[in-house]
N, C-alpha and C positions, 0 to 999 in steps of 0.2 A: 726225440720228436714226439709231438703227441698225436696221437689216433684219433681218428673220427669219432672211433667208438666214445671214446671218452667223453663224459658228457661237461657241457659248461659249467662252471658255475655264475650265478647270478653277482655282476657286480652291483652291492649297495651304491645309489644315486642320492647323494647329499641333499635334500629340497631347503631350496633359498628361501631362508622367514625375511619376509618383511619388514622393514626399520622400519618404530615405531616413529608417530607423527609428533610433529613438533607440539607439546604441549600450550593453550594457549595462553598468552600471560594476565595473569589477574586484574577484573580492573580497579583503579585505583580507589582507595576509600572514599563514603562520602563528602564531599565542601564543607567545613564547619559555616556557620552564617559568619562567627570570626573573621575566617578568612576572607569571606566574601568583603565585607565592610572594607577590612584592612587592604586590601589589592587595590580597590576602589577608591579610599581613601590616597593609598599612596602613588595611584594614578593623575588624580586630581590634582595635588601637592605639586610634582613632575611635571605637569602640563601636555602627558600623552594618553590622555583622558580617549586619545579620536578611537584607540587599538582596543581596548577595553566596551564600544558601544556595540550594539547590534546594528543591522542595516535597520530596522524598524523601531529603534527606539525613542522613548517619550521620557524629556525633563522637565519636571517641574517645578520652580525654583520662585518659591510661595507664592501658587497662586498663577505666573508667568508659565506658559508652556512654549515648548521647541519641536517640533515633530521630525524622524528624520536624523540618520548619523550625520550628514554631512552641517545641518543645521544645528544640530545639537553641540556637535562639536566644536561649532565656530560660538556659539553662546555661551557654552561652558568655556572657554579661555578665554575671549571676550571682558563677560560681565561676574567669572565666579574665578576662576584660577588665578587670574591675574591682578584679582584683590583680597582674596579671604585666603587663610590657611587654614587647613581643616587639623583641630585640634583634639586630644581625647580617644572618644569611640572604641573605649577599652569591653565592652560587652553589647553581644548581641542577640538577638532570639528572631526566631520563626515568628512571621506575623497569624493572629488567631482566625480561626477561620471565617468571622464572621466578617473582620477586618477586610480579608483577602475579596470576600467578595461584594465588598464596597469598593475598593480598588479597582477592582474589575468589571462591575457598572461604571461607577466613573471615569476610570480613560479606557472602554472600550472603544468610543467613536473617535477617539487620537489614533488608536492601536488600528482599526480596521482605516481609516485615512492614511497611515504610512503603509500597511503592508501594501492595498491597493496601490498608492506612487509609486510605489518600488518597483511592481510588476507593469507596468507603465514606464517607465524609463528603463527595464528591462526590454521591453517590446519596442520602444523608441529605436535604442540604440542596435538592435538587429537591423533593422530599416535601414538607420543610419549606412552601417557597414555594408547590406547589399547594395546600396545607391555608390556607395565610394566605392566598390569593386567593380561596380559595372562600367562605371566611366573610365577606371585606368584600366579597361582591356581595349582591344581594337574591335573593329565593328563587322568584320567579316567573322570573330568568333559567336558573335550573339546570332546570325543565322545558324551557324553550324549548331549549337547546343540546344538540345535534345527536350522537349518540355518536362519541367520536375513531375515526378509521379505524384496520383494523388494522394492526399495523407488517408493516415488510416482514420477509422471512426472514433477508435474510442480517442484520440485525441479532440474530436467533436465535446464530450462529457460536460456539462457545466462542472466546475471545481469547487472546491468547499468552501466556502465563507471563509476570507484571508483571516479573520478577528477568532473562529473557532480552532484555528489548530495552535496558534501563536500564546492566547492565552493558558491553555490546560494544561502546556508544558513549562509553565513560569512557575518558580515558588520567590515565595516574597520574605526577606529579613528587614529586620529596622535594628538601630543603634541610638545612642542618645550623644550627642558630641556637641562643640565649640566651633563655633566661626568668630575668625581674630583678624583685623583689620590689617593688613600688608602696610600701609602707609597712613602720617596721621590725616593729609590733605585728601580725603576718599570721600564719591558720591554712592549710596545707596539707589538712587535712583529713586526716590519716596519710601522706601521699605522703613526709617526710621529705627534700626536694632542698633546703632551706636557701635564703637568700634569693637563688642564682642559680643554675641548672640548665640546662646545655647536653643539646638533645634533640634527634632528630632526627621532622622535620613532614614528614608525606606526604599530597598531596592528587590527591583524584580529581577531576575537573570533565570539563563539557562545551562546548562550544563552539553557542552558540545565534544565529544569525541573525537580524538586526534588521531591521527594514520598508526597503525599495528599497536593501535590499543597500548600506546605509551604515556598515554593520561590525559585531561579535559582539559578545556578552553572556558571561559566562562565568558559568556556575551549578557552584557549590561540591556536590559528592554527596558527598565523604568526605575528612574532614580526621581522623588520625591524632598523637598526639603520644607518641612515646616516650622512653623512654632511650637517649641517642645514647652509645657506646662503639665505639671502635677497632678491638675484637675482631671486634666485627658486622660493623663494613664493610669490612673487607679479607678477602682468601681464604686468608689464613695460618692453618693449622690451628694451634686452641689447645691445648697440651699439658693434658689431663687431672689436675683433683686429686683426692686421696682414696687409696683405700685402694687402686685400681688405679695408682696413681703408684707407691705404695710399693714393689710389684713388681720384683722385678732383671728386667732387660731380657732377653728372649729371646737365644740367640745359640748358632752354630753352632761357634765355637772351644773344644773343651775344657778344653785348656792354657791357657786365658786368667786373667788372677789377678781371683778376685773383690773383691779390697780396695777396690775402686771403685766398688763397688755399695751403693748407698744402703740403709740400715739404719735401723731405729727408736733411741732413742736409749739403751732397755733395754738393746736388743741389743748396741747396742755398747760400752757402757759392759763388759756384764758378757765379754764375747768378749775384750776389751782387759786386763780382771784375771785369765780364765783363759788366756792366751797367757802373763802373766806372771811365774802360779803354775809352769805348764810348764818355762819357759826356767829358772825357777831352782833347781826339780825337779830337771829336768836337768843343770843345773851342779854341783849336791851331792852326786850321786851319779857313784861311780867306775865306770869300764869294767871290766867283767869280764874275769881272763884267757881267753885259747882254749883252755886246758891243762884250766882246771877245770870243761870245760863238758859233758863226759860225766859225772866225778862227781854231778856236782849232779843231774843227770836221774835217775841211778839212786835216789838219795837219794829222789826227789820219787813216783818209782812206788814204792818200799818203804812209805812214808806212807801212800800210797795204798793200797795192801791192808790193811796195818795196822789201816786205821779200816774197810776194808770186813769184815776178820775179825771184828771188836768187832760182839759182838750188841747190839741196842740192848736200853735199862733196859723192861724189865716192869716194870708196877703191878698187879697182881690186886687181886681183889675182897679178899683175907684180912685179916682182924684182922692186928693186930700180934705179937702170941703167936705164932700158928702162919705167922709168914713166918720167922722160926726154926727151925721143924721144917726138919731135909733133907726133901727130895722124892724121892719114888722114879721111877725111870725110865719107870713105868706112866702116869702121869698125864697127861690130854686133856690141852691147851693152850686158853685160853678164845678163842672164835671172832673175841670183839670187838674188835676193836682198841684197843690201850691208849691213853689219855687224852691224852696229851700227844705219840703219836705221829699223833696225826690229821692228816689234813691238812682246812688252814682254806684256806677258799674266799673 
């Protein structure tokens, strides 16, 4: 047995570590614009275009806009799924930034018009729901219950402009691809692109996070379809037609010959037969001697006084009779100017 005296000893108490916390998991790599296109595309294709849109999104389907998933999605299977197949669209690229914010003056008032409806048929249907609960209770419970408290302020706050938070988290890709006529008996609607029409597809989206960060969602906000041309997407300035083409070219040499300068066809038609009335003008007519070139001059001023001595023909007012009589020296001269010396204006 042991004694009191004997002292304890101290037993070691194990201290419980804490399990580490679950690491969290990585999130998933950036979206290529690739993929973006391709999802897109092969939603279209499929005809479940409606899963793919945002609540607020804007199509535009050259020029034609839709505002709205629920509208959108009934135009898209409508007038584009249920006739075109979307062909191609093998590369894609981030649209430049200067693009993006031409995009974004341009359908900002589509984009602030659906977020607004949204939160309007959001508010709607609250309404709705309290009016349909209040009637299937009995009526001795609406005395009994209790007035709702008041809300709080900061729910008072005016909220940010629906158009600023919507657009700064959109990034925008475009593709170059094929639309190919499903049938050969197909209306365009007036679009006139014939049964295949290469265009170029720009779309906005966003990138939406799915529960324990097991990877994104991509919600479509603006899909664009235009006419894809060469001119548009390269930076080579296109030479101007029209009536400023016609223009001869500005230019600082003056001795330079203008025979190279582009002409109407009038013009040159008729420039080409007076060059060649000239040349032959000039070949039928002989050179003048140098001997007989002061004669001639004097010749040409003697002429010249000649007609300027000669008084021109008077008509008076008189009968015929008395334009016979001589005239005596006394006689006014009549003030008016005679008839045929007038001048016509």
């Amino acid at each position: 047995m042991e004694t009191l005296d004997q002292t304890q000893q101290p037993v070691a108490v194990q201290e419980e570590t804490p399990s580490p916390l679950p690491s969290p998991s990585p999130l998933p790599d950036e979206i290529t614009p690739l993929e973006v296109v391709q999802e897109f595309v092969a939603a279209a294709n499929s005809g479940s275009i409606g899963r793919e849109l945002a609540d607020d999104c804007v199509i535009s389907f050259f020029g034609r806009h839709s505002r709205g998933s629920a509208v959108s999605a009934g135009y898209f299977r409508v007038f584009i799924s249920s006739r075109y197949q979307h062909e191609g669209f093998e590369k894609a690229t981030f649209v430049s930034p200067a693009k993006v914010e031409n995009l974004k003056l341009r359908f900002m008032r589509s984009f602030s018009w659906a977020r607004r409806r949204m939160v309007e048929e959001q508010k709607v249907q609250k309404v709705q729901q309290r009016a349909t609960s209040l009637h299937l209770r009995a009526e001795s419970d609406d005395e009994d219950e209790q007035p709702p408290p008041s809300r709080c302020t900061a729910e008072l706050v005016t909220p940010p402009r629906p158009v600023s938070q919507g657009l700064d988290q959109v990034k925008f890709v475009a593709a170059k691809g094929v639309l190919k006529s499903l049938s050969a008996d197909y209306s365009d609607n007036g679009l006139d692109f014939g049964h295949t029409r290469t265009i170029r597809l720009t779309l906005g989206y966003r990138q939406v996070p799915l529960a324990f960060g097991q990877g994104r969602h991509i919600d479509i906000c603006l899909a664009v379809y235009e006419k894809y041309s060469s001119a548009s997407s390269s930076s080579v300035a296109v030479p101007r037609r029209g009536s400023a083409a016609r223009c001869n070219p500005p230019t600082d040499d003056e001795a330079e010959d203008d025979s190279d300068h582009r002409n109407g066809a009038r013009r040159t038609l008729f420039a080409e037969a007076d060059n060649e009335d000239n040349a032959e003008a000039e070949q039928d007519e002989p050179e003048p001697a140098l001997e007989h070139t002061p004669a001639r001059v004097e010749v040409n001023t003697q002429e010249e006084s000649a007609l300027e001595e000669t008084p021109p023909p008077s008509i008076s007012s008189c009968t015929p009779r008395k334009r016979h009589i001589a005239s005596s020296g006394g006689e006014v001269k009549p003030k008016r100017t005679p008839r045929l010396n007038r001048l016509r204006f």
